[in-house]
C-alpha positions in Angstrom: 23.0 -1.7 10.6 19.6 -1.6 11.5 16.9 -3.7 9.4 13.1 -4.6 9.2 10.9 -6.1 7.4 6.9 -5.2 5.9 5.3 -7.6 3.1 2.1 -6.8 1.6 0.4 -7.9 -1.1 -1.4 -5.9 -3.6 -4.8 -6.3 -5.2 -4.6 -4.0 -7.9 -2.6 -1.8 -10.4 -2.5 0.8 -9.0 -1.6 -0.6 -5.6 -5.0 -1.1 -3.3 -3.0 -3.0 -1.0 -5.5 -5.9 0.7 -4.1 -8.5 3.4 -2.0 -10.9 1.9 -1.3 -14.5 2.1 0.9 -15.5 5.3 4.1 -15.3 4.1 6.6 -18.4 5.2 10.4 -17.6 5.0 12.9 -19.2 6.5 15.6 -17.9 8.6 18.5 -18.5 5.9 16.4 -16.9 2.9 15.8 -13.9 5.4 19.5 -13.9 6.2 20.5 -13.4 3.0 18.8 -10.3 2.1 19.7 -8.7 5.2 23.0 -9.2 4.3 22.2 -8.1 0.7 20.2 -4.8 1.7 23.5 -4.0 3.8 25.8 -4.5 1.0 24.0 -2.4 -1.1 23.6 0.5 1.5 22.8 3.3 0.9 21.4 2.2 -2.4 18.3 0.7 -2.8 18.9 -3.2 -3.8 16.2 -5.7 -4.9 14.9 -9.0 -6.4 12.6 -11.6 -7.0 10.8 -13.6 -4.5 10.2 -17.4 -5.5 8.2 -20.1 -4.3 4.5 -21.6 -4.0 1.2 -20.5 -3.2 -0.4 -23.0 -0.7 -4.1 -22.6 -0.7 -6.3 -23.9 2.3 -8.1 -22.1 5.4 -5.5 -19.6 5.8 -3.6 -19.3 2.5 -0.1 -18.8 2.8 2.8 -18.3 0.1 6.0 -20.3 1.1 8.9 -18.4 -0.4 11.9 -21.1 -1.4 14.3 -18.8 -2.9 15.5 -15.2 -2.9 17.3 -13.8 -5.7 19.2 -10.7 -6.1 18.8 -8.9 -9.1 20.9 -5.7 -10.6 19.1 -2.6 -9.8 19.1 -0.9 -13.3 18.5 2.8 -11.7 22.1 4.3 -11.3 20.2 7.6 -11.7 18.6 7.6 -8.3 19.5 4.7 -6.9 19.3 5.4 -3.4 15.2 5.9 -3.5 13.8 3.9 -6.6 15.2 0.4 -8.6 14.7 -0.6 -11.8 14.8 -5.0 -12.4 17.2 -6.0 -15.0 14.2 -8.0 -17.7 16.9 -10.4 -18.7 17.4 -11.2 -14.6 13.8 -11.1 -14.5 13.4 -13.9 -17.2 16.0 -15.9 -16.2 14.9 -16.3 -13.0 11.4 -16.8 -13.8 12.7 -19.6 -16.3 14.5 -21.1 -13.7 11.9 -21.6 -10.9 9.8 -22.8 -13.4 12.0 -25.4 -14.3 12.1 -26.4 -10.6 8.3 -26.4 -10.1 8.3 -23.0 -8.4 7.5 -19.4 -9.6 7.9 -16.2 -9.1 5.8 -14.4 -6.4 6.9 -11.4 -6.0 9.7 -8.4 -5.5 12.2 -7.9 -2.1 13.6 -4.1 -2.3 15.3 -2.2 0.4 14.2 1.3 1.8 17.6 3.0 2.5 16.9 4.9 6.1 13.1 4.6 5.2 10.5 2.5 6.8 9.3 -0.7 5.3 6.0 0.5 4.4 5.3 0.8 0.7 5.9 4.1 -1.0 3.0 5.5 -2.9 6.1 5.0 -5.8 6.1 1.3 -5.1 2.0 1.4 -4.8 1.5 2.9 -8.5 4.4 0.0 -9.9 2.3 -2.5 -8.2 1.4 -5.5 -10.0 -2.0 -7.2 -9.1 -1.7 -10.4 -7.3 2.4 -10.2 -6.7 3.5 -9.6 -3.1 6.3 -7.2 -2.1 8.8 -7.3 0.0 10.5 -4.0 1.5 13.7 -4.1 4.1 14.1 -0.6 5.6 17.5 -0.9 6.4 19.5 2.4 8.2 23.4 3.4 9.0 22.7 2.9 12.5 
């Protein structure tokens, strides 16, 4: 399988994407959702990004965590997910109890670039980053 990898973060709504934060991930967190993206091939998989906003020159967000969450939309699961809210909380409860909190959403593009849809630009929420992994057969 072939993956890669686009972040962006967006700076409204309705999905104005604007240059985002340096994004730090490490090379385990990335490893895991590659090998998530793959399990869930040729459905679209996703999650929430955790971690902390450093401020300074150049800000950066440090993501610390990855989690998978179940993709709710059986429907058309193979070009759109859905969160699972009780997922959602729990995780958000969770990093918060560790000092951390939720950043953004990882998703997979299933033999689609990693380039935000105008689907994921209109579900966009303002100041969250976003994750896609194109991943392909290949």
């Amino acid at each position: 399988m072939r993956i890669e990898q686009a972040m962006k973060s967006m700076g409204s709504p309705r999905g104005s994407g604007i240059q985002g934060p340096r994004v730090l991930l490490s090379a385990d967190l990335r490893t895991l959702l590659e090998n998530w993206v793959c399990e869930a091939y040729p459905e679209e998989s996703c999650g929430l990004l955790i971690g902390e906003k450093e401020g300074g020159e150049i800000p950066a967000l440090r993501l610390l965590r990855v989690v998978r969450v179940e993709n709710l939309n059986k429907e058309r699961a193979g070009d759109r997910y859905e969160l699972d809210p009780a997922a959602h909380r729990k995780a958000d409860d969770e990093a918060r109890a560790d000092g951390m909190e939720v950043v953004g959403i990882w998703h997979s593009h299933p033999d689609h670039p990693a380039q935000p849809s105008e689907t994921d630009r209109q579900a966009a929420w303002e100041g969250w980053s976003y994750m896609s992994l194109s991943v392909t057969g290949e």
